[in-house]
N, C-alpha and C positions, 0 to 999 in steps of 0.2 A: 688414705688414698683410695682405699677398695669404698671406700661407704662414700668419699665421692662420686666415682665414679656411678656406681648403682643407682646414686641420685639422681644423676645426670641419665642414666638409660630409664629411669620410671619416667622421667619428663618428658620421653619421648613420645610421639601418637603415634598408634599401633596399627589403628584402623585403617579399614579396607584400602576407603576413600585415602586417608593420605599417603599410607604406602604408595598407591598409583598416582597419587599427583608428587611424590617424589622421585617416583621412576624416570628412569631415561627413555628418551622419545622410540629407541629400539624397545623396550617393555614395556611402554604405550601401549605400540601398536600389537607387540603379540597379547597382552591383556583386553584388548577390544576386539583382537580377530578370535578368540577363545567366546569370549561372551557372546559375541554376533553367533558362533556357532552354536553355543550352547541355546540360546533365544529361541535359533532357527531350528535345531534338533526339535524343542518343547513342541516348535507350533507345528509339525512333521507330526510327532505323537501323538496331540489333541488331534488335527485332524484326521489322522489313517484310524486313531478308535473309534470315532464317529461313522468315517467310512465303511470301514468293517460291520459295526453297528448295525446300519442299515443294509448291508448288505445282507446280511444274515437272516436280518426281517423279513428282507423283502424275496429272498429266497423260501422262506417259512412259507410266505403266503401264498406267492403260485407254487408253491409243491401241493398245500389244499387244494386251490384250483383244477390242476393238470389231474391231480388223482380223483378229485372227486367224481368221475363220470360221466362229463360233462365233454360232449364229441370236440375232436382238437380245431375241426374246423369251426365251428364256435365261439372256442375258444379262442379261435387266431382273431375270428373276426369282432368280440370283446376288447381284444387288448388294442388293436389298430395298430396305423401304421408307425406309432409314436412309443414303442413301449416305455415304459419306465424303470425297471429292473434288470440287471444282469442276466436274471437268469429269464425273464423276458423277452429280451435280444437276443439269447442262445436259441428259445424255442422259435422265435420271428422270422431267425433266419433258417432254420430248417425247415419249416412251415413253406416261407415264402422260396424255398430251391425247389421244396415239393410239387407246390401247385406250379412252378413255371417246368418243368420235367414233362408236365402231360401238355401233349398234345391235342391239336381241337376238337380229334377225332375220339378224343380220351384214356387213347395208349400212351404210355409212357416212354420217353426218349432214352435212348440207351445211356449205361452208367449215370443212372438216378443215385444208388446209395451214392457215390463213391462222392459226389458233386454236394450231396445233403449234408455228409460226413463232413467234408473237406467248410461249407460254409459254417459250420457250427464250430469247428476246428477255428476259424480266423474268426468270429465272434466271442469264443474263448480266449485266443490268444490276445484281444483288446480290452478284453476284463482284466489280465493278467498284468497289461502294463496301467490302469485305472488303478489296481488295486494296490499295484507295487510301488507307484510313485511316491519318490521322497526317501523311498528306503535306502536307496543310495548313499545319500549325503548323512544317512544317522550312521554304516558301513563307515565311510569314509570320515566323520570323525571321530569315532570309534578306533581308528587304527591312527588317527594322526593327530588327534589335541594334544595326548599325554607328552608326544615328542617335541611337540609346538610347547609345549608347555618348560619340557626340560632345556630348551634352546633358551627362551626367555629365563628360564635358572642360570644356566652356566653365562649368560648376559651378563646377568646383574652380581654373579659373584664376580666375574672378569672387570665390569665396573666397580666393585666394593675392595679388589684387591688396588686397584688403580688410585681409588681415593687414599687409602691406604700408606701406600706409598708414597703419594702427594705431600699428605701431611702429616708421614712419619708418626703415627700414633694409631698404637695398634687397643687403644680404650674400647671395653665395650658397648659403648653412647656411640663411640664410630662405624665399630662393623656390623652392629646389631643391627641398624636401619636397611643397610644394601643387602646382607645377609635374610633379615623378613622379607623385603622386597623379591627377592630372585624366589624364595621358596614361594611367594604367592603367586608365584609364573606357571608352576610345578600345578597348587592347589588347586589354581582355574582351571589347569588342564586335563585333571579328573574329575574335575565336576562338569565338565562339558562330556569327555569319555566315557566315565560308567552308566550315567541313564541310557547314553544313543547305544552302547552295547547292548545293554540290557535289553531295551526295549525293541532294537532292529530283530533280535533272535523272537521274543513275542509274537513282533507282527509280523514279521518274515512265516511264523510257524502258525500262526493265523490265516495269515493269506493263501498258504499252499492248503489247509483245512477246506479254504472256502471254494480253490478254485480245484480242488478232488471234487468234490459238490457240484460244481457246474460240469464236470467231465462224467461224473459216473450219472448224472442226468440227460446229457449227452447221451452217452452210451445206450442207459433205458430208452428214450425218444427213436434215435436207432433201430434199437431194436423191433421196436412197434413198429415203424414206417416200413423194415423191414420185412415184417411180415404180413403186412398189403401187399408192400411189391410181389412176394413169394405168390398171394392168394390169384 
């Protein structure tokens, strides 16, 4: 009886693919909302490394620029009205608070810093949401596949006790199938979970790298303007 039965659970398909096309329409759709997660986490990662990527680049390269010596107004008027870089936009917009602060006469309008500070401030803070996007949703399934995952579990044993019962046979050819099935609800929803964990602390911990970067250059640009205004 037991070497029947064994026979009858090797005949069974294991695979992925048929598990899921033996699942119930409820483990369907949690094994499709898992995978769409997991897709959409991957293409989140590929593109915030890229993003980052060039961020960093192109951080690299007007740092040469700004430091090499070369007067800022020059330099503003080099970059134009179109810059291209992050940290670009940061210098563009304190640049261009600057020159509208003087008057025609060539004095400057009172609370200059505070207006320069403050534009470079909301040029940084729109870096901040460029750089972050997406982070979100790798956050959020990070805390919520594994459970999506364990719901589509207790599903499909809730269905596997059901069969079960049905048809009074408790062989293992019968509950092996529902039993695989439900754990494979479980196994998509840590393969969607741990990378978007992993990788949300990464680039979460990349990002705030980059965007110290554009504050504490901030801060130097600052500085220098303010000590015109002081001269």
């Amino acid at each position: 009886m037991e070497t029947e039965t064994l026979a009858a659970a090797q005949e069974i398909d294991f695979s992925v693919l048929a598990l899921f096309m033996k699942a119930t329409l409820t483990n369907k759709l949690v094994l499709l909302t898992l995978l769409l997660m997991s897709f959409w986490s991957w293409s989140i990662i590929i593109q915030r490394i890229l993003v980052f990527r060039r961020a960093r680049a192109e951080a690299e390269e007007f740092d040469r620029a700004f430091w090499s010596g070369e007067p800022l107004d020059e330099l503003y008027e080099t970059i134009g009205p179109q810059p291209q870089g992050a940290s670009e936009r940061i210098f563009v917009a304190g640049m261009t608070e600057w020159r509208r602060s003087h008057r025609q006469d060539g004095k400057l309008i009172a609370g200059a810093q505070a207006r320069i500070d403050r534009a470079m401030d909301v040029a940084i803070a729109r870096e901040n949401e460029v750089l972050n996007k997406g982070l979100g949703f790798l956050a959020t399934t990070g805390s919520t596949a594994p459970f999506i995952g364990l719901f589509g579990t207790v599903w499909g044993i809730k269905h596997s006790f059901e069969q079960i019962a049905i048809s009074q046979n408790t062989n293992l050819s019968v509950v092996a199938p529902g039993i695989a099935e439900a754990l494979l609800a479980t196994a998509i929803g840590l393969v969607a979970a741990i990378p978007a964990v992993v990788a949300y602390n990464k680039l979460n911990s990349d990002s705030e790298r980059i965007l110290n970067g554009y504050e504490s250059f901030a801060d130097e640009f600052s500085t220098i303007l303010s000590r015109q205004l002081d001269a």
